[in-house]
C-alpha positions as CSV (number, residue, x, y, z in Angstrom):
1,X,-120.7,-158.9,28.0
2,X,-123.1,-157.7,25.4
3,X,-125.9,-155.5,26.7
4,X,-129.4,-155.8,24.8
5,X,-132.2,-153.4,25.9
6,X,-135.5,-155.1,25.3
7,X,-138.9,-153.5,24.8
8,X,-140.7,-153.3,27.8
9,X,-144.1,-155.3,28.3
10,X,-146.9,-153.5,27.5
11,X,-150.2,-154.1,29.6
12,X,-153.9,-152.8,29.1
13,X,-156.8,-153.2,31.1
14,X,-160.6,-154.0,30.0
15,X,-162.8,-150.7,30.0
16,X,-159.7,-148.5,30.1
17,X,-160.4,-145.6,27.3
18,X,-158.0,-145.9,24.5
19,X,-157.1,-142.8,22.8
20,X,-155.5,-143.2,19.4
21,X,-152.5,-140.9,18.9
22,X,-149.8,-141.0,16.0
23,X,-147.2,-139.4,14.1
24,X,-147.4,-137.4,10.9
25,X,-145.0,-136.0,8.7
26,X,-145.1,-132.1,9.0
27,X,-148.5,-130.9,8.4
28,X,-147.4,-128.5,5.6
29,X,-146.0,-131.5,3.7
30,X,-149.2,-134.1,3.4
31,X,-151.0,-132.1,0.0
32,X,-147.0,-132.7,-1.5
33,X,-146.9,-136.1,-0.4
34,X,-150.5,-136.9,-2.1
35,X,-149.9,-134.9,-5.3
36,X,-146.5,-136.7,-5.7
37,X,-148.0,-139.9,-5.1
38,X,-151.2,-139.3,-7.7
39,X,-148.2,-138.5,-9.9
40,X,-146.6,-141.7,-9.9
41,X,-143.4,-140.4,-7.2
42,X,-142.8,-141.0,-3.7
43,X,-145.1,-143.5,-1.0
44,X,-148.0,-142.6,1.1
45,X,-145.7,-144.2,3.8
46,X,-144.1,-141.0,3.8
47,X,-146.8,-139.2,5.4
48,X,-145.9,-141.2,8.6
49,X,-142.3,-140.5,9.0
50,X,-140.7,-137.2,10.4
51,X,-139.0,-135.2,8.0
52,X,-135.4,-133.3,8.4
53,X,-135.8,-129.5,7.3
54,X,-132.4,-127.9,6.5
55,X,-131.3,-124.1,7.2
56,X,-128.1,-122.4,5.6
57,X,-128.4,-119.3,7.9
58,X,-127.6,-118.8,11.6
59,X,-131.0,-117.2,11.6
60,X,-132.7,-120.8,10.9
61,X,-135.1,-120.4,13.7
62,X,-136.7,-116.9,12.6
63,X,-136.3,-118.6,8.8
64,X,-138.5,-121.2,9.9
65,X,-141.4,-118.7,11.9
66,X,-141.4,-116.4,9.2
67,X,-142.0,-119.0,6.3
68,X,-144.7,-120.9,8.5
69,X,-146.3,-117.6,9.0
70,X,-146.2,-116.5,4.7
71,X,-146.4,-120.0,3.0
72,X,-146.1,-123.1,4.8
73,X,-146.7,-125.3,1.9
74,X,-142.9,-123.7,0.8
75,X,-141.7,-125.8,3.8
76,X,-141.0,-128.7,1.0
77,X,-138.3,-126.4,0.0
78,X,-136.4,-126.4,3.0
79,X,-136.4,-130.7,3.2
80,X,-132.5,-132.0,4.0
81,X,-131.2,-133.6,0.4
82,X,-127.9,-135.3,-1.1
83,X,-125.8,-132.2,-1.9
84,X,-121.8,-131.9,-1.9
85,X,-120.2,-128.5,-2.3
86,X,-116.8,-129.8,-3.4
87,X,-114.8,-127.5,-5.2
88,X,-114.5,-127.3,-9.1
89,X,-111.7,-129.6,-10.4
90,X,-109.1,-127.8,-12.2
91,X,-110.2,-127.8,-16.1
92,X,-114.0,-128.6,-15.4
93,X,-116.4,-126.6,-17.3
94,X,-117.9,-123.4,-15.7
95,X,-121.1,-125.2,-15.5
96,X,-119.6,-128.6,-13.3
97,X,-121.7,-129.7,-10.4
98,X,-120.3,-132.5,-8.1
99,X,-121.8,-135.8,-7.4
100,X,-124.3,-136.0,-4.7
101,X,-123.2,-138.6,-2.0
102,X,-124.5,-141.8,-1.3
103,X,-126.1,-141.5,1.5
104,X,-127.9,-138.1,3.4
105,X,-125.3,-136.2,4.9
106,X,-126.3,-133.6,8.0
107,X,-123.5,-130.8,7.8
108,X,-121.9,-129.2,11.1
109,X,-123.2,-125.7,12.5
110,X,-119.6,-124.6,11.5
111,X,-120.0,-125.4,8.0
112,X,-123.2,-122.8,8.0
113,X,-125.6,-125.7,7.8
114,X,-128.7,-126.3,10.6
115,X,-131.0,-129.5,10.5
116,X,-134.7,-129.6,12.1
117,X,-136.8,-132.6,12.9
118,X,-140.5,-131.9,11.7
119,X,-143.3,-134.1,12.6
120,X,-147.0,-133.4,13.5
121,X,-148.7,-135.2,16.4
122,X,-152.1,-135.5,15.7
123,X,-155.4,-137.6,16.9
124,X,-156.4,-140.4,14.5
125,X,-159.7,-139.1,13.8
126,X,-161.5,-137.4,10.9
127,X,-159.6,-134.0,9.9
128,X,-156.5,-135.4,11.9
129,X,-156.2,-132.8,14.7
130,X,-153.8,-131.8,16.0
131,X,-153.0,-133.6,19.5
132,X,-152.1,-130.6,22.3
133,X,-149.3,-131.8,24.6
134,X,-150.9,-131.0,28.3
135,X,-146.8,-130.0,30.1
136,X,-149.4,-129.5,33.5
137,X,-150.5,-133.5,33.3
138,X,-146.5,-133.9,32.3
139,X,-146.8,-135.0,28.9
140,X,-144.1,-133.8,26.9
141,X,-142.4,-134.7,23.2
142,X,-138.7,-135.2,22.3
143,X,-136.5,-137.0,19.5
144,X,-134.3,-139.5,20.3
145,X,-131.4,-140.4,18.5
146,X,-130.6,-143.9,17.1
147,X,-127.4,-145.4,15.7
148,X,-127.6,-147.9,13.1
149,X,-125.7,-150.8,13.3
150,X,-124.3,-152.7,9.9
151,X,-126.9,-155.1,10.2
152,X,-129.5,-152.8,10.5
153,X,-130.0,-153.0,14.7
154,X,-130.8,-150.0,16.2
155,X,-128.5,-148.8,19.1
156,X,-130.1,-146.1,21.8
157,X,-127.9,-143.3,23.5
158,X,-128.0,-144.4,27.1
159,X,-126.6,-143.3,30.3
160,X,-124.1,-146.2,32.1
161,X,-125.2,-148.1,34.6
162,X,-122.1,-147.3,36.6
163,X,-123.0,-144.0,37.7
164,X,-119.7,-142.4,35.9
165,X,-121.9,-139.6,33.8
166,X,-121.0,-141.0,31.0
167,X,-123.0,-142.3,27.6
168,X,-122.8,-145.5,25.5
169,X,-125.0,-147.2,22.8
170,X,-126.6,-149.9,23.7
171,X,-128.5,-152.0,21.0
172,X,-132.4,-152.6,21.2
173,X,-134.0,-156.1,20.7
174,X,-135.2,-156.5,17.5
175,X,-138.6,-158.3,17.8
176,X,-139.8,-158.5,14.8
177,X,-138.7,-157.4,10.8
178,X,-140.9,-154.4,11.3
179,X,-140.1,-151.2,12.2
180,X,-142.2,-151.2,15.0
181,X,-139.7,-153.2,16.8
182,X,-138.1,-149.9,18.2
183,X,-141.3,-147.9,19.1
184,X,-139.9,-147.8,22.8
185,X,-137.8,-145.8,25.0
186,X,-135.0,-147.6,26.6
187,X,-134.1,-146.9,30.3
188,X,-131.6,-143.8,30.8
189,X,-132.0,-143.0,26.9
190,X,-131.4,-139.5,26.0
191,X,-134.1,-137.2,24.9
192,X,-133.8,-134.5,22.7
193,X,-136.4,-131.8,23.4
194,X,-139.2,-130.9,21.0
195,X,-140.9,-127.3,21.2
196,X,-144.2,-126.5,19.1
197,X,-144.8,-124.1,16.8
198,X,-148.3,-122.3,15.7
199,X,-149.1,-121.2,12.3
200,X,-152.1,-121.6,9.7
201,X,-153.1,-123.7,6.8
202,X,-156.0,-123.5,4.4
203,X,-158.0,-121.0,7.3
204,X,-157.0,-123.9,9.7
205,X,-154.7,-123.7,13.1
206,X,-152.2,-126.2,12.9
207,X,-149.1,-126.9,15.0
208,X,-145.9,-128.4,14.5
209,X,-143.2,-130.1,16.2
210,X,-139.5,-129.0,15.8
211,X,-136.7,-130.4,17.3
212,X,-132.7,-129.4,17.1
213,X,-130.9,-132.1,15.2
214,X,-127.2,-131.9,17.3
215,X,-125.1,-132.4,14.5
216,X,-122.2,-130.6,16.6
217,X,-122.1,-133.4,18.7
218,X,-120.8,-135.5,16.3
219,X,-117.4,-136.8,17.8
220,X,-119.4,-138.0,21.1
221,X,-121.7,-140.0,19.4
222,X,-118.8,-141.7,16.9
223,X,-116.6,-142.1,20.1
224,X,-119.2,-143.6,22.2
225,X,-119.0,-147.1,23.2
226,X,-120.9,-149.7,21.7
227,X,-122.0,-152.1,24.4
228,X,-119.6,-155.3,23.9
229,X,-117.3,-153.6,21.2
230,X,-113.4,-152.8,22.5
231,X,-113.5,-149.5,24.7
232,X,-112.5,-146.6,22.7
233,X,-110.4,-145.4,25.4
234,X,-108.4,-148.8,25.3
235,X,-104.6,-148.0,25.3
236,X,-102.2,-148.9,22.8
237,X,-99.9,-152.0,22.6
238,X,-96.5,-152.3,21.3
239,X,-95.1,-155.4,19.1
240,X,-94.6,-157.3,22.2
241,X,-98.1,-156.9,23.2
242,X,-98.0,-154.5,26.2
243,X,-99.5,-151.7,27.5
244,X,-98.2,-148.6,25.5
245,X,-97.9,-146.2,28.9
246,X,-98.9,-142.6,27.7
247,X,-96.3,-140.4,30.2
248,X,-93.3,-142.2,28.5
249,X,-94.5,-139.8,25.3
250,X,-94.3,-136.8,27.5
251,X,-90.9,-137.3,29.0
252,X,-89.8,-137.6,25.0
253,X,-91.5,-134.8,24.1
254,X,-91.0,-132.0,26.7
255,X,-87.6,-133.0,28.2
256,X,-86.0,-135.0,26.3
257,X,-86.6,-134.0,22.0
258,X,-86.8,-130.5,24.0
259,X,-82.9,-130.7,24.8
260,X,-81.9,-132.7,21.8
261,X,-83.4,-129.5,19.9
262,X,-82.0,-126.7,22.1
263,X,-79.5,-126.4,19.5
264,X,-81.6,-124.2,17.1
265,X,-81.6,-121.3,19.9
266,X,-77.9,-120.6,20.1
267,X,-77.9,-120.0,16.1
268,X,-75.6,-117.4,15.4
269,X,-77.6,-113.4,15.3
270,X,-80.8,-115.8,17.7
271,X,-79.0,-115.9,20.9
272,X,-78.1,-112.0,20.8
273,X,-81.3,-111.1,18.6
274,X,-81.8,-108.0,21.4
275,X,-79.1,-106.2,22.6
276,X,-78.5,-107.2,26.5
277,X,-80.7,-109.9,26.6
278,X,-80.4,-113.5,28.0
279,X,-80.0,-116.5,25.6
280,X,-83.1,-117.8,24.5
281,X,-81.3,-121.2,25.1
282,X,-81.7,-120.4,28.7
283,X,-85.5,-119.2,29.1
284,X,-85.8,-122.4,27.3
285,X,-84.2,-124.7,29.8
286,X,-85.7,-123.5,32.7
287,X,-89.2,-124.6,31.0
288,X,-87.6,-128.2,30.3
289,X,-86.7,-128.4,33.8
290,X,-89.8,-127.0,35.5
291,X,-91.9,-129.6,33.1
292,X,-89.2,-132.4,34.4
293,X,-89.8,-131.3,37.6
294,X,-93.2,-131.1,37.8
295,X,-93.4,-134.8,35.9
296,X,-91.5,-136.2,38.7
297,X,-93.3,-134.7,41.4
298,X,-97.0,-135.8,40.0
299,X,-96.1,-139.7,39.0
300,X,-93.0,-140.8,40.7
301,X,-93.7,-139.1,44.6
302,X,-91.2,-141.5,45.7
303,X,-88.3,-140.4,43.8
304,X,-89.4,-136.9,44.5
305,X,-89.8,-137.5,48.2
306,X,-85.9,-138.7,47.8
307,X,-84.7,-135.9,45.8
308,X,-86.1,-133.1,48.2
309,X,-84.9,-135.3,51.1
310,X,-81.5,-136.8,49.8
311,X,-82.1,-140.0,51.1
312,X,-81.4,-142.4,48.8
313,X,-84.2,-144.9,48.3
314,X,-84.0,-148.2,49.2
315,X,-82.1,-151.3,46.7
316,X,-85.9,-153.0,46.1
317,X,-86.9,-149.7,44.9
318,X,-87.5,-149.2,40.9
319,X,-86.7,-145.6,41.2
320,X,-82.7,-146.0,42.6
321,X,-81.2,-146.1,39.3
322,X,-83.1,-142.9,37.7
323,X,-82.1,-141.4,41.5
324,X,-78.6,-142.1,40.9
325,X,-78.5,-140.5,38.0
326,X,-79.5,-137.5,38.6
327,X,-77.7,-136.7,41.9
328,X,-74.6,-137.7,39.6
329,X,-75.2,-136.7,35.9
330,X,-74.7,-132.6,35.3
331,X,-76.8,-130.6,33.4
332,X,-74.8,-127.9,32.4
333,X,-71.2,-129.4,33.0
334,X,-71.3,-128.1,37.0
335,X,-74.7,-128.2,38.5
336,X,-76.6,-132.1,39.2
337,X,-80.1,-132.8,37.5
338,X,-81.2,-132.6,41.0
339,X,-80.4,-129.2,42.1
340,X,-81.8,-127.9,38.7
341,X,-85.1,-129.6,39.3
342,X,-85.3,-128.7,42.5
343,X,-84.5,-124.9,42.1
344,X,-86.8,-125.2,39.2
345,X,-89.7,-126.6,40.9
346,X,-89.0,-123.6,43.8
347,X,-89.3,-121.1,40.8
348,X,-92.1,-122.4,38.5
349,X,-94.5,-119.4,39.1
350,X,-91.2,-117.0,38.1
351,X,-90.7,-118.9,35.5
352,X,-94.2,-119.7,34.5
353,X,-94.8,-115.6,35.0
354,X,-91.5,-115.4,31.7
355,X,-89.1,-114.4,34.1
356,X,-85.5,-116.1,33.4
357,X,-84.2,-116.7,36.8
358,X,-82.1,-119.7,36.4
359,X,-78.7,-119.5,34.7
360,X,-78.7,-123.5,33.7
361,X,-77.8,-124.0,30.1
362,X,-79.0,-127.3,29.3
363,X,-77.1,-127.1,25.6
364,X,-73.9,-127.2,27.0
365,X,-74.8,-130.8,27.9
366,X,-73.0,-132.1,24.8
367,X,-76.3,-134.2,23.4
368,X,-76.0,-135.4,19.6
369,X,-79.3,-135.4,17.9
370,X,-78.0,-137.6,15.3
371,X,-77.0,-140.1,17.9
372,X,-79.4,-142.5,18.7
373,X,-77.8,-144.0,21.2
374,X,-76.9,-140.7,23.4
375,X,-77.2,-141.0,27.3
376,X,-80.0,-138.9,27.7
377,X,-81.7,-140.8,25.3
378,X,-81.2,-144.4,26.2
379,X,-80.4,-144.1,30.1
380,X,-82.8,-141.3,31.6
381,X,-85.7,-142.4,29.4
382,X,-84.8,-146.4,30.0
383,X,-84.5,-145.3,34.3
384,X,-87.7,-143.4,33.8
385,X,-89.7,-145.9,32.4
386,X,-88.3,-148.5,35.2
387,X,-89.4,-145.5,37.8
388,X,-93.0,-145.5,36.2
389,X,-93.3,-149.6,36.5
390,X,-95.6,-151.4,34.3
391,X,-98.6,-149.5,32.9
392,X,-101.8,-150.8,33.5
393,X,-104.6,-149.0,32.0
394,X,-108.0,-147.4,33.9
395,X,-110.8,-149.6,33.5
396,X,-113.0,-146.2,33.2
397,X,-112.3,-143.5,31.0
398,X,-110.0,-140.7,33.0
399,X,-110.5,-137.6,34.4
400,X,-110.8,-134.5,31.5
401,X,-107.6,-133.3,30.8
402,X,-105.6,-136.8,31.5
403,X,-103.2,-137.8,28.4
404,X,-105.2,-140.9,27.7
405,X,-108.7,-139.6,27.6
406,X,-108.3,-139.5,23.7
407,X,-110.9,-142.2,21.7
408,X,-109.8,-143.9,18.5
409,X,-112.4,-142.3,16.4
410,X,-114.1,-143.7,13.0
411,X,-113.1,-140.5,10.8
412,X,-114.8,-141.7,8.4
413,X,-118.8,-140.5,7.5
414,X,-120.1,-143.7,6.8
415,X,-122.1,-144.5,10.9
416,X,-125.7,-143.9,9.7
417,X,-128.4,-142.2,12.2
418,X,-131.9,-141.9,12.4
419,X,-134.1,-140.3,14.5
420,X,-138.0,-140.8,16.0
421,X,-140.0,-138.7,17.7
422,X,-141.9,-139.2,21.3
423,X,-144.7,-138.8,22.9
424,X,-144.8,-139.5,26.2
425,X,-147.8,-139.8,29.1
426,X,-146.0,-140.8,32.3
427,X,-149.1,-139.9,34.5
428,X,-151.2,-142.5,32.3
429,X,-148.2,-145.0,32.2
430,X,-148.7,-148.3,31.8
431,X,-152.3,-148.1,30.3
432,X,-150.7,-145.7,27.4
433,X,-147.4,-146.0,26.8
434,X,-145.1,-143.6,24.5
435,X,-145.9,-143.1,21.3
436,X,-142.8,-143.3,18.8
437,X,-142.8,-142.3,15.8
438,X,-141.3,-144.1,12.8
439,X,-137.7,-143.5,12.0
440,X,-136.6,-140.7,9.5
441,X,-134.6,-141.0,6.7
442,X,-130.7,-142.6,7.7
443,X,-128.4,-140.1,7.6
444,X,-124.4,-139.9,8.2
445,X,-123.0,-137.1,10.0
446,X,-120.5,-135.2,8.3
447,X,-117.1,-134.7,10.1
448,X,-115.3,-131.1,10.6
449,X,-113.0,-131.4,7.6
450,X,-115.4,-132.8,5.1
451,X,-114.5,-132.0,1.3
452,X,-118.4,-132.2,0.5
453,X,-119.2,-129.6,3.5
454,X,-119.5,-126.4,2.8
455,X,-117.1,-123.7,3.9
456,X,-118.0,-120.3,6.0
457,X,-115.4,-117.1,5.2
458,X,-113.4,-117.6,8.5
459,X,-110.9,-114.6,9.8
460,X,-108.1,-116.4,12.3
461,X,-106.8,-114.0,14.8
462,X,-103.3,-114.4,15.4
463,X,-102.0,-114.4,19.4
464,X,-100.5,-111.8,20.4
465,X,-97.7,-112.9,23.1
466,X,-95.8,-115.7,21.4
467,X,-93.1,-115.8,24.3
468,X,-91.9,-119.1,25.6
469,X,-94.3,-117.9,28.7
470,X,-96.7,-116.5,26.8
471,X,-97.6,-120.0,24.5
472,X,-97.3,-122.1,27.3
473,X,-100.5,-120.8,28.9
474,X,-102.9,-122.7,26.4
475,X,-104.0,-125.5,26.8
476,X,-102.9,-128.4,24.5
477,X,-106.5,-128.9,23.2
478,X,-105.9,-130.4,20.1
479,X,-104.8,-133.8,19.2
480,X,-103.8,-135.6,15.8
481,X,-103.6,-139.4,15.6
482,X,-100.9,-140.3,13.0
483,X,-101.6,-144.0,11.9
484,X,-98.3,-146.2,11.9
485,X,-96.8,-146.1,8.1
486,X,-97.7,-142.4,8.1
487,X,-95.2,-141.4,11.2
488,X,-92.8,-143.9,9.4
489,X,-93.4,-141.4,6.5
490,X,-92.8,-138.0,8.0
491,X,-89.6,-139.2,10.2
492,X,-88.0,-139.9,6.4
493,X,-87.9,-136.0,6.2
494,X,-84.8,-135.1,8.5
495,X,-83.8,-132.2,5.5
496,X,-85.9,-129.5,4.3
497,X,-84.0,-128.9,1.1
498,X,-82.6,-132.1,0.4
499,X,-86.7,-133.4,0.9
500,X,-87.3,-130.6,-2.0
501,X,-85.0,-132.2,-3.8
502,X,-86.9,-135.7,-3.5
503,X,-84.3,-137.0,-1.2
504,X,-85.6,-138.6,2.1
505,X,-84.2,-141.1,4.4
506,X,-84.9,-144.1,5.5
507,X,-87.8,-145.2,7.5
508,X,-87.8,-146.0,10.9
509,X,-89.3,-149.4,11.5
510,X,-91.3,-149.9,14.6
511,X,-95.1,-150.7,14.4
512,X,-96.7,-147.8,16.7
513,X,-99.4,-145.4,15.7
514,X,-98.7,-141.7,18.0
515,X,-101.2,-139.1,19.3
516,X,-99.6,-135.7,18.7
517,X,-101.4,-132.9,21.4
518,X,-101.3,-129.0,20.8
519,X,-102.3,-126.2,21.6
520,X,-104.9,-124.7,18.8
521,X,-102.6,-121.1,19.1
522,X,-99.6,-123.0,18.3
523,X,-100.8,-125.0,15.5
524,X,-102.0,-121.6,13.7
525,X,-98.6,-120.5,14.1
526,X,-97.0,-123.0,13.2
527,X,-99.3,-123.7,10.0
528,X,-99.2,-119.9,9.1
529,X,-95.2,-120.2,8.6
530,X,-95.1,-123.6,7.0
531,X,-97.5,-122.3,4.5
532,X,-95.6,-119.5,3.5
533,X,-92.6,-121.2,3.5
534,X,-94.0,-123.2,0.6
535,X,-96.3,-120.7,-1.1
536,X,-92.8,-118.3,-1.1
537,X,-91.0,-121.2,-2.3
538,X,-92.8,-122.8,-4.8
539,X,-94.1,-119.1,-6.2
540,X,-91.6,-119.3,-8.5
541,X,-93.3,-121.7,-10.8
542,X,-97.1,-120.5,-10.3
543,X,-96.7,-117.1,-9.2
544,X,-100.3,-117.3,-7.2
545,X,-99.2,-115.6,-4.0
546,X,-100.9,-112.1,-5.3
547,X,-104.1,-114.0,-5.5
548,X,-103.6,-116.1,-2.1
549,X,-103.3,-113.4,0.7
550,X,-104.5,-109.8,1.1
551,X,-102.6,-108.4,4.0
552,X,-104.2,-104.6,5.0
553,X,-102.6,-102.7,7.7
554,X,-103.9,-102.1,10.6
555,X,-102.8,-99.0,13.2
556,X,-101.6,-100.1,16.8
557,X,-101.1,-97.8,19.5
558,X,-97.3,-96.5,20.2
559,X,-95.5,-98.2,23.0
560,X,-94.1,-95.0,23.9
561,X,-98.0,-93.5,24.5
562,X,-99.1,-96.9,26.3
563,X,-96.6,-96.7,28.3
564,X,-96.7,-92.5,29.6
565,X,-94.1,-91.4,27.4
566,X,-94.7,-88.8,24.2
């Protein structure tokens, strides 16, 4: 059902006193706007709409006192315009500047980049006073944000109605083709907070309204529900139009593509890489099992109930035949999948702690990777997915932390914004109701990984414990959505060298989209040795690593004086 938020009706009564307040561009701005407009440029219009002020220091606020306090009238110089910062294209002159964007675009706090909304609240009387917010009568001024739709509609940031915490945009009633049709609050509508700032102009006190443009929040607002639009928590479907259920995909991933790959830790000078110690296949398969383990405890209770009791469950049950087969199927050539999981489970915080206490080798199990077909493959993910039942999604999003609390976001920078200012009264409420400014300027907010944005010198610290143990204990905070034809693409690469060679295989044809989770450690890992992989490999030809990396040594304390010894 689509939700519309209409403006409420506004009542006066005869005799009451009517005091005329408005909006104003920033005060330090008006003499600009009028010089710019004798010369032909810009709109006496202008003088009523806020204007965005942008920083480049993290400093922006002490920025902002110190030039209000010297020259105000230098605030122009500080107004958000179209600038990119992409990088030089090979072969451009020295001189090349790239092409503005289309539209405004606010940077992120992480690109170095800090937007202000600046507006002036003033009495509509001779010398335009400033208006002085009384907080003791609790009058107070805030911005609130609006989303644009593609016809123009203004959406508002509102709480839901069912009590869940959550925040949705809602679209406002469009009255009329002015934009006075917005100059409302809508019920539950977030407001930004405003604080005031003193300073003087021409001998003259003046005060000005600044307000924190929260261009870090971006991935809320572009996930946020639009009030009648598909939930952006809505689960997948597969060709056959059903529920996609999200704890298939960690089954694959941590128990089953975990054994199929076990493979690469009994390479020859890896499984005896320290003299006297265990197999790495073997630290590694008491962490498939405790996952497995865990798994099964947390969404199948009544197969776990049966396991820990060995009673078999019951014929009607869905869980029998993923019962049966592990109280009959070995995973190491002796020992059941249940007295694994079960010892496991009794172990986790050994294991979790990197302790190797269970001598089950699950890559004796005889798996082959290159058979698609393979019983662990077909039958325990087939008996699972009969154990889970059919998937129904939650008609709310889930808890923080659940697999499916991840929104299909628009990646792209092309939602438009714009903010107004407010004045609010509620003491004389409904005789004078808020005052709302006109809207800014529209403006896009950029996304993290913007080629326009402009880039901060970052210095990654790399972790220190990369056990097994040690990597498990971040959380998987990350997530990548990999469209449909670009999966098909990277499962064609099954060969490093034969891929450098330009040979790939064939793709695999099945018409699903996947959500890839990480840990942010493990991806900067990962990443550091895929890049100099190729930077060592393809060196060769440009011979740039010299100017790529400068590696400076840094002096560690001896484990022989950390731990007593001389």
């Amino acid at each position: 059902m689509n939700m519309v938020v209409t403006a409420p009706t506004r009542t006066t009564t005869a005799g009451a006193l009517t005091e005329h307040v408005r909006w104003m561009t920033a005060s330090p701005l008006w003499n600009p706007i009028v010089q710019n407009r004798q010369g032909g440029q810009g709109s006496l219009s202008d003088l009523n709409q806020p204007t965005l002020l942008r920083f480049t220091t993290d400093t922006f606020m002490e920025d902002l006192i110190q030039l209000l306090q010297s020259n105000p009238e230098a605030l122009q110089q500080q107004q958000a315009v179209k600038e990119s910062f992409r990088a030089r294209p090979v072969g451009a002159p020295v001189d090349w500047q790239p092409p503005a964007p289309e539209q405004l675009k606010l940077y992120q706090p992480i690109h170095g980049y800090f937007y202000l909304a600046a507006a002036s609240l003033v009495c509509h009387q001779p010398g335009l006073p400033d208006r002085v917010v009384n907080t003791a009568s609790s009058e107070k001024v805030s911005l609130v944000l609006r989303r644009l739709s593609a016809d123009g509609i203004e959406m508002a940031w509102v709480s839901n109605a069912d009590g869940s915490g959550g925040k949705s945009w809602q679209p406002l009633s469009q009255q009329a083709l002015t934009a006075e049709s917005y100059a409302f609050v809508a019920d539950g509508e977030e407001l930004l907070p405003m604080f005031p700032l003193n300073f003087e102009l021409n001998g003259r006190s003046r005060r000005l309204l600044i307000g924190l443009v929260p261009t870090s929040s971006r991935e809320s607002y572009q996930a946020g529900q639009v009030a009648g639009a598909p939930s952006p928590f809505a689960a997948d479907k597969d060709v056959n139009g059903q529920f996609v259920d999200p704890r298939l995909e960690e089954v694959s991933t941590f128990v089953i593509e975990a054994i199929e790959h076990l493979d690469s830790y009994t390479a020859p000078g890896l499984a005896n890489a320290k003299k006297g110690a265990l197999p790495p296949a073997l630290e590694a398969s008491q962490f498939i099992l405790l996952d497995f383990a865990v798994f099964l405890s947390n969404n199948i209770s009544q197969l776990w109930t049966a396991l820990t009791t060995s009673v078999e469950p019951p014929l009607s049950d869905l869980s029998l035949a993923l019962y049966r087969q592990l109280t009959t199927d070995k995973v190491d050539g002796v020992t059941t999948w249940r007295r694994a999981l079960l010892d496991a489970f009794a172990n986790q915080d050994k294991i979790n702690n990197g302790d190797v206490v269970l001598s089950y080798d699950l890559s004796k199990m005889g798996i082959d990777i290159n058979d698609p077909h393979n019983r662990l493959r077909t039958m325990l993910y087939n008996n699972v997915q009969k154990a889970l039942g059919s998937y129904t999604p939650p008609a709310t999003p889930p808890n923080q932390g659940q697999l499916t609390l991840i929104p299909k976001l628009d990646t792209s920078a092309t939602t438009q914004y714009v903010l107004r200012c407010v004045f609010q009264r509620p003491q004389c409420e409904p005789f004078r109701p808020p005052v709302v400014s006109v809207p800014t300027q529209a403006f896009v907010l950029a996304p993290f990984f913007d080629f326009d944005a402009p880039s901060r010198p970052i210095r990654i610290t790399m972790p220190a414990d990369t056990s097994i143990a040690g990597l498990r204990k971040f959380n998987k905070n990350v997530a990548f959505l990999i469209s449909d034809k670009l999966r098909g693409q990277m499962e064609r690469v099954t060969d490093l060298k034969k891929a450098l060679d330009g040979k790939t295989g064939d793709e695999v044809q099945f018409d699903l989209g996947t959500i890839c989770s990480f840990s942010i450690p493990i991806i900067t890992i990962c990443a550091l040795f895929v890049l100099i992989l190729f930077l060592i490999l393809l060196n060769i030809v440009f011979w740039w690593l010299p100017f790529f990396r400068i590696c400076l040594p840094i002096i560690l304390p001896s484990k022989k004086s950390s731990t007593g010894g001389s």
